[in-house]
N, C-alpha and C positions, 0 to 999 in steps of 0.2 A: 816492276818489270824492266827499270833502265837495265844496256844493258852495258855500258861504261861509265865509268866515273864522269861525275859532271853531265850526266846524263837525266833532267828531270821531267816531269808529267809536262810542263806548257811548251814544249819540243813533238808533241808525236798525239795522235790519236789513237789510243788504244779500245780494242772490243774485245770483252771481258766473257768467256764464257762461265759462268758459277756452279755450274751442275758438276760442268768437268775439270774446272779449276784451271782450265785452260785460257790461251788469252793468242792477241794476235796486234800488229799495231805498223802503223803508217807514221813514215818519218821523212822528212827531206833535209838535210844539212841546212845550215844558216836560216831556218823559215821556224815562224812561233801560227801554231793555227790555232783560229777563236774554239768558241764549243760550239760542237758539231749537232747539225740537226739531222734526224733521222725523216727520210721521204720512201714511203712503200709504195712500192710500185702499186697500182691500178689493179692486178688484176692477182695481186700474189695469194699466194695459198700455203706460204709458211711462213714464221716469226719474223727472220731476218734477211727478206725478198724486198730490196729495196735501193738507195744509197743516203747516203752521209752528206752532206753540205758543209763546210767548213770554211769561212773566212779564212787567209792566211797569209800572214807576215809578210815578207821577202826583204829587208831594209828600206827602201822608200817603196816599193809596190806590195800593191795588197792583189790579192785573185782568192777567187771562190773557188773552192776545189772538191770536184765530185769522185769519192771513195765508194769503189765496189764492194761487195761482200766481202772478197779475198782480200779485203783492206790494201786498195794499191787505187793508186790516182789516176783514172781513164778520162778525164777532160780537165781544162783550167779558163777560167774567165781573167782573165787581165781587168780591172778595176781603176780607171782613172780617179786620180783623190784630189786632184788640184794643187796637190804638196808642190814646190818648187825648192830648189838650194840654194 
């Protein structure tokens, strides 16, 4: 699914649909995100009624970032790592 050259899987979170060969995916410039955990909402009554959790890069900052359904980033936790330069 890249969709430029230089474009590879540890740049973007993709959600794969298999039935319809369809697919959908969350990218930010300059940021590498870990692998993503899936959290279902409490109360859902379909498959994919939930978000996404994802560690994610930024060059010295890390932040957690929570992916809606529609694969798009609605909050970020900033992460202190103790890193210094």
């Amino acid at each position: 699914m890249p969709s430029q050259a230089g474009d590879c899987f540890y740049t973007r979170l993709l959600k794969v649909d298999a039935e319809l060969g369809t697919g959908q995916e969350w990218k930010e410039e300059g940021t590498f995100p870990g692998e993503p955990i899936f959290v279902p909402h409490p109360e859902a009554s379909k498959e994919d009624q939930g978000v996404l959790l994802s560690v994610v890069l930024a060059g010295k900052t890390v932040t957690v970032r929570h992916v809606s359904k529609k694969m798009s980033a609605y909050s970020c936790i900033q992460v202190h790592t103790g890193v210094t330069t």
